[in-house]
N, C-alpha and C positions, 0 to 999 in steps of 0.2 A: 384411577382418579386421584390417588392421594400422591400419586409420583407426579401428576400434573399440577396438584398443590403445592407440593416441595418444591418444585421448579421454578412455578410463581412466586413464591414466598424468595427463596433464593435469589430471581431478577430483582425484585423489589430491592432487596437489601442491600445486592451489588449497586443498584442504581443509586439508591438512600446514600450509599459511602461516598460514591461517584461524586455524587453533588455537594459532598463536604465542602465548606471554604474555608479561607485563612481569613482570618477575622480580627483587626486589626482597633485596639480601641485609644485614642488620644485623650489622654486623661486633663482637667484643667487643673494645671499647679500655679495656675496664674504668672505666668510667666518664665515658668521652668521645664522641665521635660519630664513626663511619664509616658510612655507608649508601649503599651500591652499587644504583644502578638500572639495569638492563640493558635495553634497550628489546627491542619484537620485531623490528625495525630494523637491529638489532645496535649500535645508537649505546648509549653508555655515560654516565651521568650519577653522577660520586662525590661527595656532600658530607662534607667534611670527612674530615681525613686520621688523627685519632686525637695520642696525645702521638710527641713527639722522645723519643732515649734506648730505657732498655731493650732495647739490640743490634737497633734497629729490628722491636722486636716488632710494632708496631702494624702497620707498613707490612707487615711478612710478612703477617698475617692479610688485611690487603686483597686483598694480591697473591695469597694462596690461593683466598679467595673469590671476586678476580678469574679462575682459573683454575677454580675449577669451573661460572665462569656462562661461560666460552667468554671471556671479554674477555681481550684483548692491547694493550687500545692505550683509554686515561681519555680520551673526546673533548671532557666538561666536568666540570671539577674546580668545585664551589662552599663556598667556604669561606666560613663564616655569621659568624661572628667570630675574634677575633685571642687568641684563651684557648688557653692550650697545649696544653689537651685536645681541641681542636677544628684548631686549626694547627700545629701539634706537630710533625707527623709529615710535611710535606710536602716537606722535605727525601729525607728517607728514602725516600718513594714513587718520587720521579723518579729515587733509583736503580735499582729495579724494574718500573716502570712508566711507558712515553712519557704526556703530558696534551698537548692540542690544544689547550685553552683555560680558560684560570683567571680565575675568577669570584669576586668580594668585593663587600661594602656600604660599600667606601672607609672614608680613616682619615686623621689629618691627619699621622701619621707611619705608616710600616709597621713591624714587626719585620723586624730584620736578613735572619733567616735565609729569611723570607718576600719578601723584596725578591732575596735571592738565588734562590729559586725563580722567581721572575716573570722573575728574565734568563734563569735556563738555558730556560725554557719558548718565549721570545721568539728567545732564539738557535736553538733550535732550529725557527723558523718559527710557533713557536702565537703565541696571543693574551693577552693582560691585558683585563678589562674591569672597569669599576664597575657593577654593577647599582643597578637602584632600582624603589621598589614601580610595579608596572604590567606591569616586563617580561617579554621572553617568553625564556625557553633552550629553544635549538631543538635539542633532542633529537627526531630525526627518529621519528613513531609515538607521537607524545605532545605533551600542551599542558601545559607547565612555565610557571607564572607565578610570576613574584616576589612576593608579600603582603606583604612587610615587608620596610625595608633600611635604615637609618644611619637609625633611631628613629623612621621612616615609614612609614605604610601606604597601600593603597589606599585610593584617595577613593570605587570605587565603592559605589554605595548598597545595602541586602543584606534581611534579613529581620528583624522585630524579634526581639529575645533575650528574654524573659522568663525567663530565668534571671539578669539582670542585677541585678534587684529585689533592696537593702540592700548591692550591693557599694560599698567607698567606696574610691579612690583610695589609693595613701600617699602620707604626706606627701614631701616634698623632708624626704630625706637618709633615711628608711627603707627599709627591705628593702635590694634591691641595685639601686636606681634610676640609678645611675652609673656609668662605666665600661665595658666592652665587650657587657656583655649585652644591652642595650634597642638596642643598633646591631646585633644580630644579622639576616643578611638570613634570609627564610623564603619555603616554596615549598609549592606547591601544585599535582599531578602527574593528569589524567586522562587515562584510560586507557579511551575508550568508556564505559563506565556506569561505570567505577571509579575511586574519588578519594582522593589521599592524600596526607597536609599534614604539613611538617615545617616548623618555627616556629625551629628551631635553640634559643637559650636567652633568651626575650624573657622580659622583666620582667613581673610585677604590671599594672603599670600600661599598658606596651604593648600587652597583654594584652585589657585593658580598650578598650583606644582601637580596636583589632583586634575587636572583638565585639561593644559596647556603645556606644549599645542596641541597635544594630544588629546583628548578625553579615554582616559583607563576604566571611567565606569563605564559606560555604553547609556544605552537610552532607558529612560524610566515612564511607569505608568504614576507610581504617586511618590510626589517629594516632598517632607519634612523638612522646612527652609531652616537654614544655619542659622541661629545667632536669635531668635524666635522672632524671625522676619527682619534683622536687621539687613545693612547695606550688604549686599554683594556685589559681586561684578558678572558684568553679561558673559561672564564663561560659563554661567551655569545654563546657560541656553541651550550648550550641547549636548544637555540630559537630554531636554524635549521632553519633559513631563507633561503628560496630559492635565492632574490635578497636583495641586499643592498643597498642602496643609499648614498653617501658620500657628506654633503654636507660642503665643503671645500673650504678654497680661492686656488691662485695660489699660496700665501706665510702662507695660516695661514692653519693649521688641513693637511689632506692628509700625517702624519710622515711616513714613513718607517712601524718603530715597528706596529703600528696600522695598517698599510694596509696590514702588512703579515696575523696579527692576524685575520681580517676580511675574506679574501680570503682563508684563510687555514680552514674555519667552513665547516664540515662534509656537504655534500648535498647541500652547496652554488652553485647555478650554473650561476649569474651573479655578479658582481661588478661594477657599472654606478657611475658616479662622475659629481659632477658641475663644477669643474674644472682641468686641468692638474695641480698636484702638483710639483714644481718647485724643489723642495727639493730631488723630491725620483729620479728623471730618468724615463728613460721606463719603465725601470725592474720594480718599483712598483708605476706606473701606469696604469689603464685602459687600453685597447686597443681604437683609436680613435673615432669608432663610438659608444660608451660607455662612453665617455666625453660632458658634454656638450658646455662646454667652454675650448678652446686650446691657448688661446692669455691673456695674461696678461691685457692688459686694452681692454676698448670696449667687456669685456663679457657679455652679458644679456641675452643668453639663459636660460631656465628654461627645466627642464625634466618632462616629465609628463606619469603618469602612470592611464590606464584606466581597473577595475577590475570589474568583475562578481561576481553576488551571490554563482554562483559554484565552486568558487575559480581561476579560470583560469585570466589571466593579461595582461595587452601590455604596455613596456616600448616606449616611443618614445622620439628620442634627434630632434627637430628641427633646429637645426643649420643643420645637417647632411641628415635630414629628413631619419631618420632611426629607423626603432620601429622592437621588437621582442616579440613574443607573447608565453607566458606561460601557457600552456595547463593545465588543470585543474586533479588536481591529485587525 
């Protein structure tokens, strides 16, 4: 009897592990990026730490978020670019939260407070590294690749885009072709049948060179829009994301043009956002319980999506306590 305990006991557990998920939480920087990846592993993946300032709001929310996924300890920090709404805050983190290893697309100078971060991280035994497209962050229970890094992408070869048909470049000096966006690194997270890309804030044009005519990433289940919902162009269609995440303030990202473009992708079947954007109206925003935040100040919801290796997902807004489950296709 007690071997037929041990036994049970033993199924139990193997199935308990079985059922672990990647647990993915979008933190609200109002307008910036924090996105916590929690492996089944327990290894922890943060990009980007949200802005500096505001009595280290953003950093609190990480660290919240970090507390209700179980994490104590950032094992890779990736910071996609050097815009203060993306590097801002990692000051602030490393007084709440240890990092193991911090991750960039290189610069030929750093920000100050960003070079300070890289010593205390190193003093304390972690790592500095440069990424660049190809590589792997080895969050243990996941294959994390770099797609794009300091205006590069992967060379490998991918599937034709016809979605690509009439898009034209811009030109040198249009849009925001300059400056820290097109050096944004971006990644690309599977999770047994589930996949999920975050491009951090690439250009137009990067954009382009990343899809067309090929598409190098392949298809996704959840996508992190560029630029936190601004314009893109309908090359991103050839992800074919099933859901999308918008993570947008109430005055910053969330345009019009980019929320139609997102919404209008072939096989999209949700659209969730961190915030109502104030700019567009109803009409192109969300529906309520697909927001997570509806009030201009005092928003700190975060959205959190929990996925299987079989591909299948569940969004949930906790402001609303409302979550929607994506069956595994």
């Amino acid at each position: 009897m007690r071997r037929v305990h041990l036994f049970l006991f033993l199924l139990l557990a193997a199935c308990a592990h079985a059922a672990k998920t990647l647990d993915i939480y979008f933190v609200d920087v109002e307008g910036g990026q924090a996105t916590l990846l929690d492996a089944p592993s327990g290894q922890s993946l943060l990009i980007d730490t949200g802005y500096a300032g505001f009595s280290g709001r953003d950093a609190d929310r990480i660290a919240a978020a970090a507390k209700a996924a179980g994490v104590k300890h950032i094992d890779y920090l990736l910071i996609t670019h050097f815009h203060d709404d993306h590097v801002g805050g990692v000051l602030n983190l490393l007084e709440r939260l240890p990092v193991g290893t911090i991750l960039d697309p290189g610069a030929s100078a750093y920000p100050a407070p960003y070079t300070n971060a890289i010593s205390k991280i190193e003093q304390a035994k972690g790592v500095h590294k440069v990424v660049a497209p190809g590589d792997k962050i080895s969050v243990k229970g996941l294959d994390v690749t770099v797609v794009t890094a300091a205006g590069k992408h992967i060379e490998q070869g991918g599937q034709p885009n016809p979605n690509c048909a009439g898009i034209e470049p811009h030109k040198e000096g249009e849009g925001d072709e300059t400056g820290e966006n097109p050096q944004s690194a971006g990644i690309v997270a599977d999770f047994g049948k589930f996949r999920f890309g975050d491009f951090g804030d690439i250009t137009w044009n990067k954009e382009l060179a990343l899809l067309c005519p090929e598409n190098r990433v392949g298809k996704l289940d959840l996508y992190l829009t560029t630029h936190h919902g601004g314009e893109s162009s309908k090359a991103i269609w050839g992800l074919a994301p099933r859901v999308a995440i918008m993570n947008n303030g109430p005055r910053k990202g969330g345009d019009p043009a980019g929320w139609k473009v997102v919404t209008q992708s072939p096989g999209l079947e949700d659209l969730w956002q961190l915030h109502f954007a104030l700019a567009g109206g109803r009409e192109t925003n969300a529906p309520d319980p697909f927001i997570a935040n509806v009030d201009e100040r005092g928003t700190e919801f975060y959205l959190k999506v929990s996925a299987s290796a079989d591909g299948s997902f569940t969004v949930l807004n906790p402001r609303v306590k409302y979550s929607k489950v994506y069956a595994a296709k």
